[in-house]
C-alpha positions in Angstrom: 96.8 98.5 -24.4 96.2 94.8 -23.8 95.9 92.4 -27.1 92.1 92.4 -29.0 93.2 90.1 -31.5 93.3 86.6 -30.2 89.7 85.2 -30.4 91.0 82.3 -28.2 91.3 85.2 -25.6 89.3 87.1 -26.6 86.2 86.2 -24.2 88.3 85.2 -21.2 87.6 87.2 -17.8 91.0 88.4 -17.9 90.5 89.8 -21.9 87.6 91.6 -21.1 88.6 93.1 -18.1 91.6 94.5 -19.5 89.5 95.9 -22.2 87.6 97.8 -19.7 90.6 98.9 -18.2 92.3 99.9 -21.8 88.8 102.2 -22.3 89.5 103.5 -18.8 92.8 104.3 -20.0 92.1 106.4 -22.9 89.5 108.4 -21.1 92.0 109.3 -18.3 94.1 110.5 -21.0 91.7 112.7 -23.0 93.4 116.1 -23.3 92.2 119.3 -21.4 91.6 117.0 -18.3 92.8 119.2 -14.8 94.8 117.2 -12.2 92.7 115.8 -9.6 90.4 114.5 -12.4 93.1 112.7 -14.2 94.6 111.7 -11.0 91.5 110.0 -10.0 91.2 108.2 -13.3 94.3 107.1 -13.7 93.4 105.1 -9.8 90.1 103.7 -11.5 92.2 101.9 -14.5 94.3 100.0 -12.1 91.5 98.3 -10.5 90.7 96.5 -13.5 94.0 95.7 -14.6 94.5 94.2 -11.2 91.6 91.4 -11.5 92.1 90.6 -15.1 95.9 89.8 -13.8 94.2 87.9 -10.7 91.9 86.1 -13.0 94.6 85.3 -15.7 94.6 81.8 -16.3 98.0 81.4 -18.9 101.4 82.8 -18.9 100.3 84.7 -22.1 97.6 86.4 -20.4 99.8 87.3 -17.4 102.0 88.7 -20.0 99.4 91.4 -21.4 97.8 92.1 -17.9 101.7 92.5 -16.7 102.3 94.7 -19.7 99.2 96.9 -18.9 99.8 97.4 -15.5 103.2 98.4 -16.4 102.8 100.9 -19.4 99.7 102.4 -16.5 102.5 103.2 -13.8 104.7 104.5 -16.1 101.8 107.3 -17.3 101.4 107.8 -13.7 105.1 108.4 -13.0 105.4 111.0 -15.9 102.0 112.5 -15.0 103.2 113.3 -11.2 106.4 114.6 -12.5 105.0 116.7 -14.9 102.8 118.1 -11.6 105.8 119.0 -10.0 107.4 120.7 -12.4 104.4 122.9 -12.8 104.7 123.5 -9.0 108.6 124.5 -9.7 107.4 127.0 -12.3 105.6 129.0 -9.6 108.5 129.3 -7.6 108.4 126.1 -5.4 111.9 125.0 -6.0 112.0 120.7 -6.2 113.7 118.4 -3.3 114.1 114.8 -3.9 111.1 114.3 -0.8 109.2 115.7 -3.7 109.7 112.6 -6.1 107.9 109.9 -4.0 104.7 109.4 -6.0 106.9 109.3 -8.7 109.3 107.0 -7.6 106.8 104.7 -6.5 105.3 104.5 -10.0 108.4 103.9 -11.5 109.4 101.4 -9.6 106.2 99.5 -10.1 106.5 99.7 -14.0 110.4 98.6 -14.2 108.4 95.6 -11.9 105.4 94.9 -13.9 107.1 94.9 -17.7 110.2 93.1 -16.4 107.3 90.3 -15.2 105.5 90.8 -19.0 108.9 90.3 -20.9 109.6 87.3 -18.7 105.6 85.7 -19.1 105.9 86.7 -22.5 109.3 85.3 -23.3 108.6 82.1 -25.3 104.7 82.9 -25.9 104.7 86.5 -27.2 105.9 87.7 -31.0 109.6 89.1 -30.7 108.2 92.5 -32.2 105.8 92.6 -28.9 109.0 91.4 -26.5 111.1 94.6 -28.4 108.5 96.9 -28.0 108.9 96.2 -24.2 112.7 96.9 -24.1 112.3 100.1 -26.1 109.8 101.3 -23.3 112.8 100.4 -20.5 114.9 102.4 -22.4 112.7 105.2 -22.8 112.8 105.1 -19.0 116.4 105.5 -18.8 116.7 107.9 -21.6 113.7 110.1 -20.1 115.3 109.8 -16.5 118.7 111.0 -18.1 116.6 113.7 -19.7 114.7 115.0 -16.2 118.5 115.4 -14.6 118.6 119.5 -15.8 115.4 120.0 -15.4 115.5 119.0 -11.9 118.5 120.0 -10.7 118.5 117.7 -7.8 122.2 116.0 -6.8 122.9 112.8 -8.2 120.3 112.1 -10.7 117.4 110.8 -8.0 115.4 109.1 -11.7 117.9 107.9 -12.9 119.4 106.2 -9.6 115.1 105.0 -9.2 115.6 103.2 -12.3 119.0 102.2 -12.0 117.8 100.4 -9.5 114.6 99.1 -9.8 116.2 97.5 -13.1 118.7 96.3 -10.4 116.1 94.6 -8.3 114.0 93.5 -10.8 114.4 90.3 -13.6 115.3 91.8 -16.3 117.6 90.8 -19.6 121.3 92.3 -18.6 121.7 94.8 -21.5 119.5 96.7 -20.3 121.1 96.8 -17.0 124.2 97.4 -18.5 121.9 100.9 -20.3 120.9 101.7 -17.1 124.5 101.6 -15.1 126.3 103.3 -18.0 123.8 106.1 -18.3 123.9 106.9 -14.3 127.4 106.3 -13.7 128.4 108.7 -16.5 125.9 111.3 -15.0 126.8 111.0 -12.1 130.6 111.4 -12.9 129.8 114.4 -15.0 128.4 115.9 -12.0 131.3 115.2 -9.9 133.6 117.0 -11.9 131.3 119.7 -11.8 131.6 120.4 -8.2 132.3 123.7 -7.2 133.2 125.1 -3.8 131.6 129.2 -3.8 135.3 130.3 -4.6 134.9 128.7 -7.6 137.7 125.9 -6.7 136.7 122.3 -7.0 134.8 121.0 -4.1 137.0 117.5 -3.9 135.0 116.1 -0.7 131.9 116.3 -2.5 133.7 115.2 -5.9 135.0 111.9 -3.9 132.0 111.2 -2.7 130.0 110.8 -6.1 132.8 109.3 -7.4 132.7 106.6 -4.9 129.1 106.0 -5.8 130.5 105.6 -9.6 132.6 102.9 -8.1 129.7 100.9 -6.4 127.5 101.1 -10.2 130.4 100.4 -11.5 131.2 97.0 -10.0 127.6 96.5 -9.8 127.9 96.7 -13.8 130.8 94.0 -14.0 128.7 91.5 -12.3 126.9 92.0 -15.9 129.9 91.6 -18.3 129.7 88.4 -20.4 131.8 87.9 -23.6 129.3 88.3 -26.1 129.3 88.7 -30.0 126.1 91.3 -29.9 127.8 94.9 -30.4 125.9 97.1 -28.6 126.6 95.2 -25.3 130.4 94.9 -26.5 130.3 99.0 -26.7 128.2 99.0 -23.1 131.0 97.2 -22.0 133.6 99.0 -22.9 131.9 102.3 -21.9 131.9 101.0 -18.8 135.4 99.9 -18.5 136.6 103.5 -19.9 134.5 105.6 -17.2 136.3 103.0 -14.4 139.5 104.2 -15.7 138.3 107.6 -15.4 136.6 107.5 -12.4 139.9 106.1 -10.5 142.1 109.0 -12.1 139.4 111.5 -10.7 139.6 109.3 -7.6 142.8 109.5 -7.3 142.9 113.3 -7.9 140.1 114.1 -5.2 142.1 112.5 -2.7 145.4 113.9 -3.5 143.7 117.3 -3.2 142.2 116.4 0.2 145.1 115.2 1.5 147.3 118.4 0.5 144.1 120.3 1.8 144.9 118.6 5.1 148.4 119.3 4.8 147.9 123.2 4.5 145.6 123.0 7.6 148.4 121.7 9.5 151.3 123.7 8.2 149.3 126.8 9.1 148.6 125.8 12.4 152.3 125.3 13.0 153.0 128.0 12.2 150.3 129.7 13.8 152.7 129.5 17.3 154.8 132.9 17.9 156.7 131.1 20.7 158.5 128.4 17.9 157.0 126.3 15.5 155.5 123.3 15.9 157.8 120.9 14.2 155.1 117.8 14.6 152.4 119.7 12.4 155.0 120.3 10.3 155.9 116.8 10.0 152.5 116.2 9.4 152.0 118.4 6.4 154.7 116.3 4.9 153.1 113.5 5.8 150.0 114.6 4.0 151.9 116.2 1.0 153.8 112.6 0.7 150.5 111.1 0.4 149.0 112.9 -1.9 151.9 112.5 -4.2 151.6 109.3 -4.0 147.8 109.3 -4.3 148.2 110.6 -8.1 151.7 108.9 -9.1 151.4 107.6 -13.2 147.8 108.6 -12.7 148.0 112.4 -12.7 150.8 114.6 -13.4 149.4 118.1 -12.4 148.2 117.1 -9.0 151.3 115.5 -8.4 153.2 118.5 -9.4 151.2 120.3 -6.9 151.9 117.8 -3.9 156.2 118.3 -5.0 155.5 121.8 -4.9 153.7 122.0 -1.6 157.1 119.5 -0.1 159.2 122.0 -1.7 158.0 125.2 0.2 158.1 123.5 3.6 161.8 122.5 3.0 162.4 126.7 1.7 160.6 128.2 3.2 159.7 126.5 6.8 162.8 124.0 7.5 165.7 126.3 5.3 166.7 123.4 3.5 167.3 125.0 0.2 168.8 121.9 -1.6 166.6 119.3 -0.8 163.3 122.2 -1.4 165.1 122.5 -4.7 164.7 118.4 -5.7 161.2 118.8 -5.2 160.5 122.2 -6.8 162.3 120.8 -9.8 160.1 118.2 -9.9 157.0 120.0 -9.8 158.1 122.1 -12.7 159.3 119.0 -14.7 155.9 117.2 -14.3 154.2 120.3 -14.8 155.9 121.3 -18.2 154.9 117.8 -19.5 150.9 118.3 -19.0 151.3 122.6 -19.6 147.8 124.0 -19.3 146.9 127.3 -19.1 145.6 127.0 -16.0 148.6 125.8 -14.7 150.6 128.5 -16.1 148.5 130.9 -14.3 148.8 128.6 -10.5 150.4 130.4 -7.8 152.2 126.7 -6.6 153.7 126.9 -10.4 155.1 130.2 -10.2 156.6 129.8 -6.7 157.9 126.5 -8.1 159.6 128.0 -11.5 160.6 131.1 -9.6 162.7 128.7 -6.6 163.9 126.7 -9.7 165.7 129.8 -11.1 167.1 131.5 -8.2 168.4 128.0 -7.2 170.4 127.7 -10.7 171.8 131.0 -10.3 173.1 130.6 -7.2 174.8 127.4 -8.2 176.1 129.1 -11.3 177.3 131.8 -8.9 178.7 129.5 -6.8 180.6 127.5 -9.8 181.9 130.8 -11.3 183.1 132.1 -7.7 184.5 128.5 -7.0 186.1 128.6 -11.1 187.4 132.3 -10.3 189.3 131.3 -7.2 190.6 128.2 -8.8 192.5 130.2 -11.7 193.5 132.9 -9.4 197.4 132.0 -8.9 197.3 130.9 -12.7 195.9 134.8 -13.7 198.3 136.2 -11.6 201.0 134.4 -13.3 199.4 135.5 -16.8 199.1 138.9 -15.9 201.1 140.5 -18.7 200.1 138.2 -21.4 196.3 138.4 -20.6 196.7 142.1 -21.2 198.8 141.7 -24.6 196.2 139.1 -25.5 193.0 141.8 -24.8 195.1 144.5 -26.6 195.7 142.6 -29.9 191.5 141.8 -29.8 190.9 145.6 -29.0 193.3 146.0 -32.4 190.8 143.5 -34.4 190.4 140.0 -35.8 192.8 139.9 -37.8 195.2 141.1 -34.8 194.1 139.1 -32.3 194.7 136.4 -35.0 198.0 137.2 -35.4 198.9 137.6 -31.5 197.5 133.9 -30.8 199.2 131.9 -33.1 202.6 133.8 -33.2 202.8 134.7 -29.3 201.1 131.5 -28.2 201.6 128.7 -30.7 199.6 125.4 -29.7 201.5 122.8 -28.4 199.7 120.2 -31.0 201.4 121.6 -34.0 198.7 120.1 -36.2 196.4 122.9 -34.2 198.8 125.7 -35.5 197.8 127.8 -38.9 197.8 131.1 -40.7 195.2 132.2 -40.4 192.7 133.5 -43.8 191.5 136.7 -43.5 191.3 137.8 -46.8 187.4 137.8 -46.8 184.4 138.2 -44.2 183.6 134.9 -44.2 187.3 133.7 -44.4 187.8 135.6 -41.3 184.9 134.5 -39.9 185.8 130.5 -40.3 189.5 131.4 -38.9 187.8 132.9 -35.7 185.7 129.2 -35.5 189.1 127.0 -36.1 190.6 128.7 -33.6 187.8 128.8 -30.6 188.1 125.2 -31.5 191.7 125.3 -31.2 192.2 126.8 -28.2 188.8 125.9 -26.1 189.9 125.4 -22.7 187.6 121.8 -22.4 190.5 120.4 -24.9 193.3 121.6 -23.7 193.4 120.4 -19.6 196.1 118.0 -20.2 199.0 120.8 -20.9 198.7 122.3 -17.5 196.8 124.7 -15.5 198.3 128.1 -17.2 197.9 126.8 -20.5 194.3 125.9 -19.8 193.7 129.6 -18.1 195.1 131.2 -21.1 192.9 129.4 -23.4 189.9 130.5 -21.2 191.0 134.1 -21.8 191.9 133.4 -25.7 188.8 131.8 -25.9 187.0 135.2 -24.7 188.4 137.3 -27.0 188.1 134.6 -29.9 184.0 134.8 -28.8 184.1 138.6 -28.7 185.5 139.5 -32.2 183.4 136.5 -33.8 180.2 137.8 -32.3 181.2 141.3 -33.9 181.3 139.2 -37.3 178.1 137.6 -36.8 175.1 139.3 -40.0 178.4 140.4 -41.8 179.1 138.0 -45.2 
């Protein structure tokens, strides 16, 4: 492990105690070796590593004994990993307790090869100082790896190394590795959180996600403007997953806070003497909030949060119209981000289904209001209304007739014979006259003249819809 060929070093103390030690080395590492054995001989190489780095009398030598020690620990932390995980196999499920010989090792390594690269800096060849960084980032990337395997909540390796590559003095790319790797873990896991119902677990979404936040402005304190690429693409990995993590953010706490909200509507409601209208105002409190938790930052959740306002203004305070401007909304903001899964939601359906019996009764309303309106006006029409329906009962070309000779337009330039020769000339007289005699442009001749364009109109609408497929 250590360098054999410098003959300027190769006498010193320190060279040939680190030679011991590398022979050491390679016999704790013959194959077929069981635990405890290796264990023990793994102990015995540090001793001389130790003293060579006590005897070291140049940075350069510091570097190699450094480098030793380092490349030892980390043997050590995958060799009592690899013990536990042959414990797991017979049924002895792994806790993060469990990692402490491990951890200890690791941390020691990060420590010892951060001290090489640094000794090592201006005296060692750059091939030696990159060797070094790819063994950091073998760390990171075997950490990363040991995440499945272990199925222990957020990442316990990779959090050791984030930050014993946090603590230790150490070039800022590789920090920058390190912080991306784990915060990207860690937010996978988070949105991977599942309550035994299957639903997202949000409180224990948030709280990963806030321990996203803290790596993440840890990892700023890194940014430099830099030509080298790979720490301009750390850089921006970094900046997307902060984006991502405050949407997700933002999303865990509009789901607690309409979680809270349900709590108190149903204990309001929970009172068969009345309701208690201060849990309900708290629910909107907590709906409020949530909305605007997720506002420009999540549509769905924030369709949810309208829809949850809506039902306490239909269904708790009977405030149909104002439950409607929220319910609208939902279904507006939910239609712009459609999902199958939202298609499927409960709060969607309710939603849409309040949205529709909402515009019908306003249509209902409208017609009833429209109907009463033109009441005196039909009663005056009476007789030609029922003329009028005869001559449509009679045909197109009838009804035709009957309009322009019993009820000329009082724009003369709207007055014609009509062409009914052919299907399709009968068809476009039926379309010049529906424009003719459409009530929206004929209010200024009074309100009979108007009605009776409504009813012309009707019968116009009638015989052309019997036209419609015929050429």
């Amino acid at each position: 492990m250590g360098s054999r060929s410098n003959p300027s070093s190769s006498s010193s103390r320190s060279a040939i105690l680190r030679e011991c030690g590398n022979v050491l080395y390679r016999q704790a590492l013959e194959p077929g070796l069981c635990a405890p054995i290796q264990r023990s001989r793994l102990l015995k190489v540090l001793e001389p590593y130790k003293e060579a780095l006590a005897v070291s009398l140049t940075a350069e030598e510091r570097a190699s004994c450094h480098k030793n020690i380092g490349m030892l620990q980390w043997a050590f932390c995958k060799f009592e990993l690899n013990q536990l995980l042959v414990k797991a196999l017979d049924g002895n499920e792994a806790k993060r307790e469990d990692l402490s010989r491990s951890r200890l090792h690791l941390v020691s390594a990060v420590d010892a090869i951060s001290k090489a690269m640094k000794d090592g800096a201006e005296l060692k060849p750059t091939a030696w100082l990159d060797g070094l960084g790819n063994v950091l980032k073998e760390m990171i990337e075997w950490a990363s790896e040991q995440t499945s395997v272990l199925s222990l909540s957020r990442s316990p390796l990779l959090q050791y190394v984030t930050c014993a590559f946090d603590d230790a003095d150490m070039p800022s790319k590789l920090k920058l590795l390190a912080y991306r790797t784990y915060i990207d873990t860690l937010f996978k896991e988070a949105l991977c959180m599942r309550l035994t119902d299957g639903n997202t677990d949000h409180a224990a979404c948030l709280s990963l996600l806030h321990d996203c936040n803290l790596y993440l402005t840890k990892a700023s304190s890194c940014f430099i403007i830099d030509p080298d690429e790979e720490r301009k693409c750390l850089q921006t990995q970094i900046q997307d997953l902060r984006g991502s993590v405050n949407v997700h953010i933002s999303i865990s706490e509009a789901m607690k806070y309409i979680a809270l909200g349900d709590v108190c509507l149903a204990t309001a409601l929970m009172d068969e003497e009345g309701m208690d209208m201060e849990k309900v105002k708290d629910a909107l409190d907590f709906y409020r909030q949530a909305s605007l938790a997720t506002r420009e930052l999540d549509m769905e959740s924030e369709a949810v949060a309208m829809s949850r306002i809506g039902k306490v203004y239909s269904d708790v305070l009977s405030l149909p119209e104002k439950a409607h401007k929220y319910h609208y909304q939902a279904v507006r903001l939910a239609l712009t981000v459609m999902s199958p899964s939202i298609e499927r939601s409960d709060w969607y359906k309710y939603s849409v289904e309040k949205v529709k019996l909402h515009q019908e009764a306003v249509a209902a309303k409208e017609k009833n209001e429209h109907e009463r309106d033109r009441a005196p006006a039909m009663e005056r029409l009476q007789e030609k209304v029922a003329a009028l329906k005869k001559a449509e009962e009679r045909g197109s070309e009838a009804l035709l007739e009957h309009v322009y000779e019993q009820h000329p337009h009082p724009n003369l330039e709207r007055n014609m014979v009509p062409c009914v020769s052919t299907p399709s000339e009968m068809k476009a007289s039926l379309r010049k006259a529906i424009q003719h005699y459409h009530p929206d442009r004929n209010g200024q001749h009074g309100e009979d003249w108007k009605v009776l364009c409504e009813e012309i109109t009707k019968c116009l609408n009638l015989r052309y819809a019997s036209l419609k497929g015929v050429k």
